[in-house]
C-alpha positions in Angstrom: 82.8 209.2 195.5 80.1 206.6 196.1 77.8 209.1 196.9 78.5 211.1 193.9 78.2 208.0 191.9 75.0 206.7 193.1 73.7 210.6 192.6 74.4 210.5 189.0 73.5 207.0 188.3 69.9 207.8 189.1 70.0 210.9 187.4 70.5 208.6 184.4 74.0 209.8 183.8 76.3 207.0 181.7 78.8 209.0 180.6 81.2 211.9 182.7 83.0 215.0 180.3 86.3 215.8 181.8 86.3 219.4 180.9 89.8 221.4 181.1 90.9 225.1 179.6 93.2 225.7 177.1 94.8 228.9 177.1 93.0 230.2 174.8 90.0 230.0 176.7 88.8 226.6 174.4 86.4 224.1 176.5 89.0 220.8 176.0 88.5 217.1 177.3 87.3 213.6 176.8 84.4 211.3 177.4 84.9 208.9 180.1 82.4 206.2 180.8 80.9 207.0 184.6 82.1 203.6 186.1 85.6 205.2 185.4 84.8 208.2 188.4 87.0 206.7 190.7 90.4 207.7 188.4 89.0 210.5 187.2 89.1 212.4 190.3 91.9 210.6 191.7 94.6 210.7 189.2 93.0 212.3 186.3 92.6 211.2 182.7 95.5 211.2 180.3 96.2 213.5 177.5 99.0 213.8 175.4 100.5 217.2 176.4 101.7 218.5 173.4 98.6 218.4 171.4 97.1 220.9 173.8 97.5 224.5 173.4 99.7 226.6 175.6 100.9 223.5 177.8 104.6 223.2 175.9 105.0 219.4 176.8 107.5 218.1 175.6 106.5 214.6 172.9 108.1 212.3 175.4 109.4 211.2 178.7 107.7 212.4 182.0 106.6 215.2 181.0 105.1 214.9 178.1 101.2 213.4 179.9 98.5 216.1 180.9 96.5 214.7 183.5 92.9 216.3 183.9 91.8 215.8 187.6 88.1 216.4 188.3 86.6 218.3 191.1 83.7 216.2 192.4 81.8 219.5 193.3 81.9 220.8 190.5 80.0 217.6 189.0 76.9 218.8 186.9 74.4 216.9 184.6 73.7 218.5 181.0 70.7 219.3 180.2 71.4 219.7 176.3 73.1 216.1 176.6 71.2 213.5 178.3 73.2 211.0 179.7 76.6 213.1 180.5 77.9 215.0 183.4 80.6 217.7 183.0 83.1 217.7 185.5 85.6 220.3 185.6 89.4 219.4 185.8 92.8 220.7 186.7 95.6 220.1 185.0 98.5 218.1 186.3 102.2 216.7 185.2 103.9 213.9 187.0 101.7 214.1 190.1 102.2 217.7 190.5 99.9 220.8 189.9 100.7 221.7 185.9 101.8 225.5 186.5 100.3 226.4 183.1 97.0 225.3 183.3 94.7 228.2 183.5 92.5 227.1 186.5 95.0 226.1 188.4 96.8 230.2 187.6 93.3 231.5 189.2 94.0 229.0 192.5 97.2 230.5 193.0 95.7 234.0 193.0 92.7 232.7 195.2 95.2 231.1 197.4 97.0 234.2 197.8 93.8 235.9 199.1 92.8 233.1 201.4 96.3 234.4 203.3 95.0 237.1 204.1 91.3 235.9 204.8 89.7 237.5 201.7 87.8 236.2 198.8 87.1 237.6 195.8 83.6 237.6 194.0 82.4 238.4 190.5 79.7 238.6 188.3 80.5 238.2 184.5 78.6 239.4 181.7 79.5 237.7 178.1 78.1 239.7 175.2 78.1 237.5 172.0 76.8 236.9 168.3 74.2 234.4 167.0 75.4 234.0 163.0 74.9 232.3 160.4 77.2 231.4 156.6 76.4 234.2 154.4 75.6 233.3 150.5 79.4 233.6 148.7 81.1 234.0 152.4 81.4 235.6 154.7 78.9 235.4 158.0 75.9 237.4 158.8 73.3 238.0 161.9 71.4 234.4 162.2 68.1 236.5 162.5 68.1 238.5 158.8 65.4 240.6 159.8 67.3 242.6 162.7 68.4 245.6 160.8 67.3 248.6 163.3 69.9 251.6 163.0 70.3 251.5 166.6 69.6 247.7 167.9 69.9 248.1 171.8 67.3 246.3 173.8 64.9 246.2 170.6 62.0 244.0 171.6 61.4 243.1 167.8 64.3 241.2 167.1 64.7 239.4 170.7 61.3 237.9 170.9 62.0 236.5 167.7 64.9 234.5 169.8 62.8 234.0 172.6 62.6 230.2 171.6 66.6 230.0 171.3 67.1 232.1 174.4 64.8 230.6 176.8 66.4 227.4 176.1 70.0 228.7 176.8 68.1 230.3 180.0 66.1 227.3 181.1 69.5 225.2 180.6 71.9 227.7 182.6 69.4 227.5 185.2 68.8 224.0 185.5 73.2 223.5 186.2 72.6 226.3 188.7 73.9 229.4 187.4 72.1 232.5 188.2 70.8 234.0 184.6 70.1 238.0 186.3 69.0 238.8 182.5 69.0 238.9 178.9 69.2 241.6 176.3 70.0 242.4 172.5 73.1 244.5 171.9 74.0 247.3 170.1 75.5 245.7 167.2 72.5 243.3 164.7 72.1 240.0 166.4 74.4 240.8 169.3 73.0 239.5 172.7 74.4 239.8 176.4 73.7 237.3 179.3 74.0 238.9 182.8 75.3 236.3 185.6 75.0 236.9 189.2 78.3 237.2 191.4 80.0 234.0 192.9 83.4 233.3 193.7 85.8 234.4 191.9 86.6 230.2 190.5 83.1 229.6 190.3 81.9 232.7 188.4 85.0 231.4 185.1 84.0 228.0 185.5 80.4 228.6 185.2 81.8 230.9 181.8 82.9 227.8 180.6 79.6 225.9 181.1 77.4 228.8 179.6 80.2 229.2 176.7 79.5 224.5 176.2 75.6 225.2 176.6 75.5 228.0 174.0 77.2 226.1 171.3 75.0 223.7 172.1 71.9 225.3 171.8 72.5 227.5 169.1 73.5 224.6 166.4 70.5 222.7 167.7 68.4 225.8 166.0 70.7 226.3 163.0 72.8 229.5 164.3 76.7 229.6 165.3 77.0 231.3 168.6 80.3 233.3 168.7 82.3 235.0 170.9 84.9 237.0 168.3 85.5 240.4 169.6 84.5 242.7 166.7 83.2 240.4 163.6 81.7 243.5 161.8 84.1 246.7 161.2 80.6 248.8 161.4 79.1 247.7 164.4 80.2 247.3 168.2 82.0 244.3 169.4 81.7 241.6 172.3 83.2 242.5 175.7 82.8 240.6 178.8 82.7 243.2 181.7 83.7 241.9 185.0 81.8 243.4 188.7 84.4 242.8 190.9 84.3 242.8 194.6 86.6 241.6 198.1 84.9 239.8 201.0 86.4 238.6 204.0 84.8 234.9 205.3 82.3 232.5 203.0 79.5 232.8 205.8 76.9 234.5 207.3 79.5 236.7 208.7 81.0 237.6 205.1 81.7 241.3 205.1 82.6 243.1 201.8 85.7 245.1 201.9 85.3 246.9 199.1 82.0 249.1 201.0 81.9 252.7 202.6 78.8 253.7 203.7 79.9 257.4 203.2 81.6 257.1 200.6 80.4 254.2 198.4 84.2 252.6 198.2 86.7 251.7 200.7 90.2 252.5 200.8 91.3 249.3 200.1 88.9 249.2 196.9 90.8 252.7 195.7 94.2 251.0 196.4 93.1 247.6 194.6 91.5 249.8 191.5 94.6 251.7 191.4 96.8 248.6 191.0 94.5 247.1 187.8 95.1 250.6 186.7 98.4 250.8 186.6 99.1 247.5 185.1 96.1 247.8 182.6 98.6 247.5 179.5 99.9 244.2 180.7 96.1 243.4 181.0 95.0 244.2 177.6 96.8 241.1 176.1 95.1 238.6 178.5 91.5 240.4 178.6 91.8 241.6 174.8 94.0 238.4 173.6 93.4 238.5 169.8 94.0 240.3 166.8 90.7 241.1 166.4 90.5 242.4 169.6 92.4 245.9 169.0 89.5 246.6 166.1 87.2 246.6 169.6 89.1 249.0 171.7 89.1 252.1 169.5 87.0 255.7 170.1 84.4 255.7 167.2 80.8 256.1 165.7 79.4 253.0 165.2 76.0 251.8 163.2 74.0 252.3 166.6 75.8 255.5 167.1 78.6 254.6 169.9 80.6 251.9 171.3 81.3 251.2 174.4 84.7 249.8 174.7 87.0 251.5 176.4 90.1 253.4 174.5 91.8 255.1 177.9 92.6 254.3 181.4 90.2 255.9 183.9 88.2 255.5 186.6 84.9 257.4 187.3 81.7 256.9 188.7 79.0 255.0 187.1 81.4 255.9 183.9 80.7 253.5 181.3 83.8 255.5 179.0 86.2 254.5 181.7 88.3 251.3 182.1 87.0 251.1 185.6 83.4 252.1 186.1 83.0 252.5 190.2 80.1 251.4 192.2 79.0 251.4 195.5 80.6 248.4 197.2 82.3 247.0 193.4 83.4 248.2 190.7 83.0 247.1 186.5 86.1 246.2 184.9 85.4 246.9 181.5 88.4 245.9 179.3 87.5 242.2 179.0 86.0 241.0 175.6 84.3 238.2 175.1 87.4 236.0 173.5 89.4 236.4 177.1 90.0 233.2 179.4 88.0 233.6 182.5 90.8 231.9 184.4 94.1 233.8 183.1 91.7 237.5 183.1 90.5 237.0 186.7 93.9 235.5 188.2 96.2 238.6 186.5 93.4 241.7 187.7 93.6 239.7 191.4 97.2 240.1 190.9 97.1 244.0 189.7 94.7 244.5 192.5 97.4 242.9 195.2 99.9 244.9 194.1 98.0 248.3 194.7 97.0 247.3 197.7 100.5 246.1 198.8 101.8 249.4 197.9 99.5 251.1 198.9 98.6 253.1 195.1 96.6 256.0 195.5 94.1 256.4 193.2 94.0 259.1 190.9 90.9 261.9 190.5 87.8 260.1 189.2 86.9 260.9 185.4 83.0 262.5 185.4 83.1 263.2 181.5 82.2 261.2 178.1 85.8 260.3 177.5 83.9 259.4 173.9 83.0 262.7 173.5 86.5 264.2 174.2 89.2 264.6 171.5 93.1 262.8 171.9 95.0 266.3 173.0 91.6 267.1 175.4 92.5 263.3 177.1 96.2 264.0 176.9 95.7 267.6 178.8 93.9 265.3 181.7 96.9 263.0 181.8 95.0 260.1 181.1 96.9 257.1 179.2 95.7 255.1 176.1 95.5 251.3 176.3 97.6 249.7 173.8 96.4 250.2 170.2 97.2 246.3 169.2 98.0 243.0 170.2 101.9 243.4 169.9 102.1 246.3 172.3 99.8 244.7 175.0 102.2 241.5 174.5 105.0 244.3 175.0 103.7 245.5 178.0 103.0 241.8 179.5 106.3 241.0 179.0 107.5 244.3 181.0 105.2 243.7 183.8 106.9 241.6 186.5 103.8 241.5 188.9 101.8 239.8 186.0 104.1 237.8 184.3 104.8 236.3 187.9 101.3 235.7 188.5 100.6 233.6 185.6 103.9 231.7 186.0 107.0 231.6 183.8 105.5 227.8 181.8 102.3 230.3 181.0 103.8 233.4 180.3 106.7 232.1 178.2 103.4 230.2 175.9 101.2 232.9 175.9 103.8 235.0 174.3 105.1 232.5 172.2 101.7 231.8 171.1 100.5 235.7 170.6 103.6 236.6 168.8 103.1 234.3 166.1 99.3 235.0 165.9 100.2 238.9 165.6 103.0 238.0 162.9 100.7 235.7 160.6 97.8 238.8 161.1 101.1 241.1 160.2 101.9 239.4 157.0 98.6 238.6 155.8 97.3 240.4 152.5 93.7 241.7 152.8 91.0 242.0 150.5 91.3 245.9 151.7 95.1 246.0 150.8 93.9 244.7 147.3 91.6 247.0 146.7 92.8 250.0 147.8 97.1 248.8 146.2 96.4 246.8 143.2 95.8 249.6 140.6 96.9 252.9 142.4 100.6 253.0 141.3 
């Protein structure tokens, strides 16, 4: 601790952010002066649990104080904030690992692994929105002059971000993340950041960081960075596709057991894929965990002329229509949107991925056609499921899936659903402007 102290003293650092996840995937935590480091990642700092979403504390007696415990490695000096470190915490109740907090979900998963001498590794690649208030409501893309009918990759509305994004770049960079690229999306001032893979714990809390950093950045040049699924009904939404892959060791011996040279994916990997397959309904509700998410993961033309979320579960090779796009040595989960918690998304597929591999799932025939292109009987005749068509039945689903609901812990799960039940109720009840307009006069 000394060590670390004298490190960030010199780096100018007067202030430490102890940084935890809500369960809604929320950056949370508190400033705490750096000659305070010692409690911090000792006994933690106090919270009061009930004011934090998802922990369902009670409002007194033992139980009622959140403890954030930092990780001294994960210790990193903000660029966008001189003069503060964030340091990434765990949640704890009465001296004991809080069951519901969300990184501590994805150590139980990783610690499973480590049983059998596996890791896992991903790279994560968050698309999101830079907006801004539009005149009488509303929001709108924060550069008004990126208006192409099909936006992707369009090298006249990026450069006119290069400012914006080279600082979000220069910054990700400087905490050590490893920025692989950036692009514009297919929907108007839609951009994606590309991350390269890292441990599974490392790749969600680096998520956080970029998710803090963006914020950041974007308010400092007048935009609102957002991560909502689908804010245009016209227009493709955010997802936040994961490349998963299993490794056995951390060194120079590490050996990924997802590879086949002949075939370009083990066994295990088929087994594993089948598992997220099978439980991908119980997955939609944590990688696709709002109400808005459900307006992403429809089959449709959209303003640039496709979208790219996927509607059914499949596999297939280099398949970007598929749930599970396969690759040599990994494959790209690609239900996640960008509103999912890195933690609670990566520690349930881990758990989906166990469970085919305990059981040993085979994998069904790989999908080589434009499942866009096909209509619902065609993709009924192929015996291929849909995902669940809203929130509600994906919170079904979790709650009939014993392998996931176990994962996440019965504290979490009973919260989450809690939670998402209410959010899909107040959604259910609400009156629309559509409703209005379409109800008011017609009868």
């Amino acid at each position: 601790m000394k060590d670390l102290l004298d490190q960030l003293t010199r780096a100018g650092v007067h202030t430490l952010i102890a940084q935890f996840t809500d369960i809604f995937g929320v950056a949370k935590g508190k400033f705490v002066p750096l000659r305070h480091i010692n409690e911090l990642l000792t006994d933690g700092v106090g919270f009061s649990g009930p004011s934090i979403w998802g922990t369902g504390l009670a409002r007194h007696g033992t139980r009622s104080e959140y403890y954030a415990r930092g990780n001294a490695s994960t210790a990193q000096v903000l660029p966008w904030l001189p003069g503060y470190a964030r340091i990434v915490c765990d949640g704890f109740v009465n001296g004991e690992p809080f069951e519901a907090c969300t990184r501590q979900v994805l150590k139980r998963a990783e610690a499973r692994l480590a049983e059998r001498g596996w890791h896992c590794r991903t790279g994560i690649e968050p698309e999101f929105f830079l907006l801004r208030p539009a005149e009488g409501g509303g929001w709108v893309p924060f550069d008004e002059m990126d208006r192409l009918d099909k936006p992707s990759y369009d090298l006249k509305s990026l450069p006119r971000q290069a400012e914006l994004l080279r600082a979000l770049q220069d910054t990700l960079e400087a905490c050590g993340l490893d920025v692989l690229q950036l692009d514009h999306e297919d929907a108007h001032g839609q951009y994606e950041v590309n991350f390269g893979h890292d441990l599974a714990l490392r790749s969600a809390d680096h998520l956080m960081l970029f998710k803090m950093a963006a914020h950041a950045i974007a308010e400092q040049y007048g935009a609102t960075f957002s991560m909502m699924p689908k804010p245009f009904a016209n227009q493709p939404g955010s997802g936040m596709h994961f490349h998963v892959s299993l490794w056995t060791d951390q060194g120079e011996n590490a050996k990924c057991l997802f590879s086949d040279r002949e075939h370009g994916l083990s066994r295990l990997a088929h087994h594993f894929i089948a598992g997220v397959l099978l439980h991908a309904p119980a997955l939609c509700a944590l990688a696709a965990p709002t109400v808005n998410s459900y307006k992403r993961l429809v089959v449709g033309e959209s303003l640039s002329g496709t979208s790219w979320a996927p509607a059914h579960i499949a596999h297939g090779p280099n398949n970007r229509t598929c749930l599970v796009r396969t690759l040599p040595g990994r494959f790209e989960w690609r239900l996640p949107d960008a509103a999912a918690n890195p933690y609670l998304a990566t520690a349930a597929l881990i758990s989906a991925g166990l469970d085919g591999i305990d059981r040993q799932l085979p994998l069904g025939p790989a999908c080589n056609e434009d499942l866009f292109a096909l209509g619902l009987p065609q993709i009924r005749e192929r015996g291929i499921a849909q995902l669940p068509q809203s929130l509600e039945q994906a919170l079904h689903a979790l709650e009939a899936d014993a392998v996931i609901t176990e994962a996440l812990g019965a504290e979490l799960t009973q919260e989450f659903l809690r939670l998402k039940h209410e959010e899909w109720l107040g959604y259910a009840r609400h009156v629309s402007d559509w409703e209005l307009q379409r109800y008011v006069a017609q009868f």
